[in-house]
C-alpha positions, 0 to 999 in steps of 0.5 A, a space after each residue: 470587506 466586512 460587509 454583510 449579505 444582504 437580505 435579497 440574497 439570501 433566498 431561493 432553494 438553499 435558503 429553505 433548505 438551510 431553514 430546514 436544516 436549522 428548524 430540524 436540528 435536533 431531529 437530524 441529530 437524533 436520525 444520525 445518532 441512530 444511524 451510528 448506533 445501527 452501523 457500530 455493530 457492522 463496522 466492527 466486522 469488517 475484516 483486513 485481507 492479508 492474502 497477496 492474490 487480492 493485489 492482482 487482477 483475476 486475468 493477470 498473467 503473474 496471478 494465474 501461474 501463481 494459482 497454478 503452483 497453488 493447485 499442482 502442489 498444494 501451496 507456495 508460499 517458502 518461509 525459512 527458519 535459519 539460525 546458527 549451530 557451531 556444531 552443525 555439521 555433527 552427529 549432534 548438531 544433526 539429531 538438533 537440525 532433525 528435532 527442529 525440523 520436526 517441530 515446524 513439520 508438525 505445524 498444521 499448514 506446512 506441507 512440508 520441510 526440508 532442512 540438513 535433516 533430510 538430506 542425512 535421511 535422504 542419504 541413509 536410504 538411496 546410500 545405506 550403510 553396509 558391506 556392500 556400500 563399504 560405508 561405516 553405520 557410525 558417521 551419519 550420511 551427510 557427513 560421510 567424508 569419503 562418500 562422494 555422493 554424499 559430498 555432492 547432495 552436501 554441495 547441491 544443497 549448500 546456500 539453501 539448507 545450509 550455509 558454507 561456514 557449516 554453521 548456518 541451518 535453514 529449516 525450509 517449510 513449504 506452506 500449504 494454501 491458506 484458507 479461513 482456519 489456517 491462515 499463513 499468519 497462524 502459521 508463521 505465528 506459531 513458528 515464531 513461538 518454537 524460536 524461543 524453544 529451540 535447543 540452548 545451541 541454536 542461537 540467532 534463529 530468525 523468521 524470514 519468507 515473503 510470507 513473513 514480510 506480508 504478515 509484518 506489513 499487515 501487522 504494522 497496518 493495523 497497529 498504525 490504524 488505532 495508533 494514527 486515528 488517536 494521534 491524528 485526533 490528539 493533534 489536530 483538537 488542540 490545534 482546532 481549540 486555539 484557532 476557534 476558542 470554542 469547545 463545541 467545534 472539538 465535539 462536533 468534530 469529534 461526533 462527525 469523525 466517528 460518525 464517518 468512519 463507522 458508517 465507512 466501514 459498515 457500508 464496506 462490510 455490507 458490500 463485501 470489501 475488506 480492509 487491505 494494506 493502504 487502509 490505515 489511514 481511513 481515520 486520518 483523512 477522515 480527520 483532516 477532511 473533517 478539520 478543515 470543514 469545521 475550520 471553515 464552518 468555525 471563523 465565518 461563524 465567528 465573523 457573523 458573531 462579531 457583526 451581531 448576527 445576520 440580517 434577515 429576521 424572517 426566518 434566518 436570526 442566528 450566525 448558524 443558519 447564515 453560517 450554513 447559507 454561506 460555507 454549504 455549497 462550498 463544503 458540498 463541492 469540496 468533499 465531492 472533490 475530495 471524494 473524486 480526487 479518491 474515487 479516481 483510484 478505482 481505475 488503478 490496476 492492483 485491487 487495495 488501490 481501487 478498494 481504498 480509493 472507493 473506500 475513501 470516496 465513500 467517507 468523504 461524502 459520509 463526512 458531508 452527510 455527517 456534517 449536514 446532520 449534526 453541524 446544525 445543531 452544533 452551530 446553533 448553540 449559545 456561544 457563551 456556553 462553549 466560549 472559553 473565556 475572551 482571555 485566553 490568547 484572544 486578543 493576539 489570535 484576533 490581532 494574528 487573523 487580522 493581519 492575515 486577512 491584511 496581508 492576503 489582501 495586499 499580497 493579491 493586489 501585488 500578485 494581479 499587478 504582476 501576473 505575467 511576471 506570476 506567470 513566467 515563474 509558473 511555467 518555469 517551475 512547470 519545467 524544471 518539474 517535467 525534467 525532475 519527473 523524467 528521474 523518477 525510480 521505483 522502488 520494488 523492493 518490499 523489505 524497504 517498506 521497513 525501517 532500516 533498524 527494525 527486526 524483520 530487516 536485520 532478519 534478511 540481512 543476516 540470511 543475505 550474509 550467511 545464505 547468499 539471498 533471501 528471495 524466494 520464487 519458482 520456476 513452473 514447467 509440465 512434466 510428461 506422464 513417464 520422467 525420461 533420461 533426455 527430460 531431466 536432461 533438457 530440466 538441467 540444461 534449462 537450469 544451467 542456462 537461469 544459473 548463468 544469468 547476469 544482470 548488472 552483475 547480479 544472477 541467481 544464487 540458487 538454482 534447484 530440482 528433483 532433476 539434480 537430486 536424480 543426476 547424483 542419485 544416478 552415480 550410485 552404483 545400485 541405481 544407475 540403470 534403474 529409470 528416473 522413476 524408480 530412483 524418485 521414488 526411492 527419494 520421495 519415500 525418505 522425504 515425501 513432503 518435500 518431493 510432493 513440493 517439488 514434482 506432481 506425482 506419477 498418476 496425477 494429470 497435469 504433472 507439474 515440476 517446480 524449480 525452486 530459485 533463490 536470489 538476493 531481497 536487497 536489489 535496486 528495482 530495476 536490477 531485480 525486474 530485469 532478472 525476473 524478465 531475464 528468467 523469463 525469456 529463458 523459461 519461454 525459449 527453452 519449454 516453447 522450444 521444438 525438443 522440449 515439446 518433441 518430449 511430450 510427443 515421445 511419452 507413453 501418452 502423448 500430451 494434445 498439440 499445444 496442450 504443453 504450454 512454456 514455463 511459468 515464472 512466479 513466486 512472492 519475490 515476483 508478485 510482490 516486484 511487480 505489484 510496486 511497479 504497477 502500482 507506479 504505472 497506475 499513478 500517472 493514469 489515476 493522476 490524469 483521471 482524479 484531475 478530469 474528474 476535479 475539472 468537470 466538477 469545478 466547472 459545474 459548481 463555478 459554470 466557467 470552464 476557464 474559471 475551472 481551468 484556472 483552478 487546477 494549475 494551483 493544486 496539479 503543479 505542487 503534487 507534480 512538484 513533490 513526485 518530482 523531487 523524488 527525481 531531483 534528489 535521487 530517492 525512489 518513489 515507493 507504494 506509498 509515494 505512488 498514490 500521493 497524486 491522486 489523493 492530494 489534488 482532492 485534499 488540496 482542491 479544498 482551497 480553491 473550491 471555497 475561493 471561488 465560492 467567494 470569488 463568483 459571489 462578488 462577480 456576480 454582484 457586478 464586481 470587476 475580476 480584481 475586486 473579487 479576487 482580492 475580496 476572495 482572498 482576503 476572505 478564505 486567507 485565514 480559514 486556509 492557512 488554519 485548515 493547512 495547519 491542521 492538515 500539516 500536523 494531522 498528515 505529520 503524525 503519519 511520518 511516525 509510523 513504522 511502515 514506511 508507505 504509510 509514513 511518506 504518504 503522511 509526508 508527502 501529502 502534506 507537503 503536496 497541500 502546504 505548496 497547495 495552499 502557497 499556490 492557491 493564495 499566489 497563483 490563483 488570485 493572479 490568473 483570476 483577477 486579472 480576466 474579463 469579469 464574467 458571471 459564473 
């Protein structure tokens, strides 16, 4: 087994450009080098997309009505200030309620806000003191206790401006459209920066909004990034330096990574991407893709030293050019694999998924170029100047990677002997996954993208508690020129009907319109014949922002009216996607309906036919439902993709659709494995579990590719299929079992982050890859060495 190649073989193409590489060493280093210092400065531009829209498809339904709110009423996006006031409900508690209010109201981007502020000064215009009303100027509006106007604005508004313990304030800010100034991550930073000025009784003040949970994910991702890259390189050299012994595989490992990365992200800056909320472990992949080359690139190294070098003097005298013919095919392959294992993302449907998918594709090929530039160099090095001492753990390591290549060999010889038996097992497990699969759930909601005990949760739960949720999202219906009586009639009713949705007992706990502020503004006395028009704009004239928010004013074409729902954050994801459907074929039945449309046909002017479309469901709390979902459903068909992908590639390299065929069971089974214990044990699969699939078949593929490298080697040198599996994997046991270390501990820092996609992802890819390599170093020496041997 120790044998070496022999002169003949080492000609043709790849041995002269493998002469190439080595007579030019120092020249591609120097080119690589100004390659990295070229696209350092572009790198650094490229910029992380915080806006939700970039999740959606440009045609997608939800995107659309969500562009539509955006247009009718200037911005969507609700974020709450809630904290809590022992003397709320006074006169003071209200002059502090109106003071906060007006701190947030000031922040450039917010539309507007309303709080139990403006309800008082709503009150104070349609319901004003004085001998005619026989209301006294000395209690203010809201709290008027015979006033049953009053108490009806109180009740309509409770769960949403305030809480029934009378304690609990909610400062609602509607947010204007961001755009490059004005970003709703300025916005909510500033409003972070009033909680410590608010009055000494407003305690427990808390931020929550689905804007505020974006900001947080995108905050947590870009520390995670800097974070991850320093501990996934901190790790894995350590790991590198104990296995290999040699300094120069730290630094050329370190010179390759950088030299990805930055020229990653200089390419995407120049194509026009951004980074997105999956792109904090570009670095680390990065990292471990480069470790395992390197790994390999390091012990055949070592193994030639051993033999005293190679054996053609000609023109390849050293362990590094032999080096180079020997592990280049299979390094190429294997980041061709890696990067279509990635690039069969970019059929997924939500936009982060396919740019990180391009994004990764791309930096796994800059790897291989990084690799072929500056690894020459490197391996040509005197060894004694990077050695660090044959004292130093050597003899156990040598004895440690002798007994490895030892036992992967006899395991192979049991594994052929048995291979129907190997086989059986397979189909079994086969099984057993198929069923776990069938168990699989989703996880919809983005507040568990947190860890339970961070901030942010502890925010929602404690406006869950005191608000009856915290889910924001609307409800988008047109409006006829001229409001009648009969149309803000057919708005209650639809309202009434979405009040009375239940779905696994759970319905909407807040259901509200400028329709029921006109319904009790009509009680009064003064107002009761005056038309919708008159009191809207009685009402809009006390709380102008707030009703520009709520209905498109008179004049304005395309009049829009929005119904503002509340729901709870905390819901399994079926419950919560069935409400929304729920909603959904309300809204729909209601505006698609005959006396809905009759209204439009009856206004001063009349809308064309089919100019009146149904109502539109949208909103953050649906969007960001539905894009964990389909991020879900995008897995499986990436998954079939990344797997056609690897094929047609492992059947190229090897020329044998068998051999290719053979190849891929190890590497789908254990990530089919892995998602299935989701099913098994009960847990729900969430963004980061959703895009293990993909991924991991092209990280884990890594194995394999260099097996039958070694493997197709020995068949074609006449050897029987046995023989050369046993020679393949005597041959890639160690390096394999080392570069698995490496990934292991590099994809185990990801477990530390405090986003929780980002740290199952670590997780579960690395478990995906060490079932990977079990599966490589069982099942792929049975299926191969116990075929006919045919010449790949």
């Amino acid at each position: 087994m120790n044998e070496q190649i022999s002169n003949r073989s080492f000609e043709g193409p790849l041995a002269r450009f493998v002469d190439f590489l080595i007579r030019r060493r120092t020249l591609l280093a120097v080119v690589g080098t100004v390659i990295l210092v070229v696209a350092f400065p572009f790198s650094r531009r490229l910029t992380m997309d915080r806006g939700i829209e970039q999740m959606f498809a440009a045609t997608d339904p939800t995107l659309l009505a969500y562009h539509e709110l955006q247009s009718a009423f200037g911005g969507n996006a609700v974020v709450m200030l809630v904290y809590r006031d022992e003397q709320l409900m006074t006169a003071e508690g209200l002059e502090r309620a109106a003071t906060v209010s007006q701190r947030i109201a000031a922040i450039d981007g917010v539309r507007g806000v309303l709080s139990v502020a403006q309800l008082n000064d709503l009150l104070s215009v349609i319901r004003p003191a004085g001998l005619l009303t026989g209301l006294s100027r000395d209690v203010p509006p809201l709290l008027r206790k015979n006033d049953n106007i009053a108490i009806a604005f109180e009740r309509l508004f409770t769960g949403y401006t305030h809480g029934d313990d009378d304690q609990t304030s909610a400062v609602v800010a509607m947010l204007r459209r961001p755009d490059a100034q004005r970003s709703h991550r300025v916005i909510v930073d500033e409003m972070r920066e009033l909680i410590p000025q608010l009055p000494e009784e407003c305690v427990d003040a808390v931020l929550v909004g689905e804007p505020v949970l974006l900001d947080e994910g995108f905050d947590l991702v870009e520390r995670d990034g800097e974070r991850l890259a320093w501990w996934t390189i901190g790790l894995l050299s350590p790991v590198v330096l104990i296995l290999l012994r040699q300094l120069r595989w730290i630094v050329l490992q370190s010179i390759v990574i950088t030299w990805a990365v930055t020229v990653t992200r200089a390419l995407l800056y120049g194509i026009g991407l951004q980074l997105s909320l999956v792109s904090s472990i570009l670095t680390a992949i990065v990292t471990v893709i480069t470790v395992t080359a390197v790994i390999h690139l390091g012990t055949s190294a070592a193994q030639l030293v051993k033999r005293g070098g190679t054996a053609n003097p000609s023109f390849a005298t050293d362990a590094g050019a032999k080096t180079l013919w020997w592990l280049l095919p299979p390094i190429f392959w294997a980041c061709l694999t890696d990067a279509a294992g990635f690039a069969s993302l970019l059929i997924a449907s939500v936009a982060p998924v396919r740019d990180f998918g391009l994004m990764m594709a791309v930096a796994s090929l800059a790897v291989l170029l990084g690799l072929v530039l500056m690894s020459p160099l490197f391996l040509c090095w005197p060894t004694h100047t990077t050695w660090l001492g044959d004292r130093f753990g050597h003899g156990l390591i040598r004895r440690s990677q002798h007994w490895i290549r030892r036992a992967c060999g006899v395991l192979a010889i049991v594994l052929i002997r048995h291979r129907r038996m190997v086989g059986v097992l397979a189909v079994v497990l086969l099984a057993i996954t198929g069923l776990g699969l069938g168990r699989l759930q989703i996880e919809s909601s983005f507040l568990r993208n947190f860890r339970p005990g961070s901030p942010i949760v502890q925010a929602y739960e404690q406006v869950e508690s005191q608000l009856n949720g915290a889910g924001v999202w609307d409800v988008l219906v047109d409006a006829p020129p001229d409001l009648t009586e009969e149309y803000l009639r057919q708005v209650r009713e639809l309202e009434n009907e979405l009040r009375a949705i239940e779905v696994d007992g759970q319905s909407l706990t807040k259901v509200i319109s400028m329709a029921d502020a006109d319904r009790i503004a009509s009680a009064i006395s003064l107002l009761r014949f005056a038309p919708p028009s008159a009191r809207l704009a009685g009402m809009r004239s006390a709380v102008p922002a707030f009703s520009d928010a709520l209905l498109v004013p008179a004049g304005e074409p395309n009049r829009k009216l929005r119904i503002m729902l509340r729901s709870r954050e905390h819901l399994p994801a079926e419950t919560k996607l069935q409400l929304i459907a729920a909603v959904e074929t309300v809204v729909v039945q209601k505006t698609a309906g005959a006396a809905w449309q009759q209204l439009f046909e009856d206004s001063a002017t009349p809308s064309k036919p089919g100019e009146v479309r149904p109502g539109r469901v949208t909103g953050y709390y649906v969007m960001i439902a539905r894009l964990v979902a389909q991020l879900i459903r995008d897995q499986w068909k990436c998954f079939a993709f990344s797997v056609a992908l690897v094929w047609v590639l492992l059947a190229i390299s090897t020329r044998s659709l068998r051999v290719a065929s053979y190849a891929l069971l190890p590497n789908v089974l254990p990530v089919l494995t892995v998602i299935a214990a989701f099913g098994w044990s009960g847990a729900k699969l969430n963004m980061g579990a959703a895009m293990i699939a993909a991924v991991s078949i092209g990280l884990s593929i890594d194995g394999s590719v260099h097996f039958l490298a070694n493997y197709g080697r020995k068949i074609a040198r006449g050897r029987s299929a046995r023989d050369a599996a046993i020679y393949a994997q005597r041959r890639i046991g160690v390096p394999i079992l080392m570069a698995t270390i490496a990934l292991v501990v590099g994809f185990s820092v990801l477990a530390s982050s405090d986003f929780v996609p980002t740290a199952s992802f670590g997780i579960l890819t690395a478990a995906a890859l060490v079932l990977g390599t079990v599966a490589n170093l069982t099942l792929l020496p049975a299926l191969l060495g116990g075929g006919a041997a045919r010449r790949p």
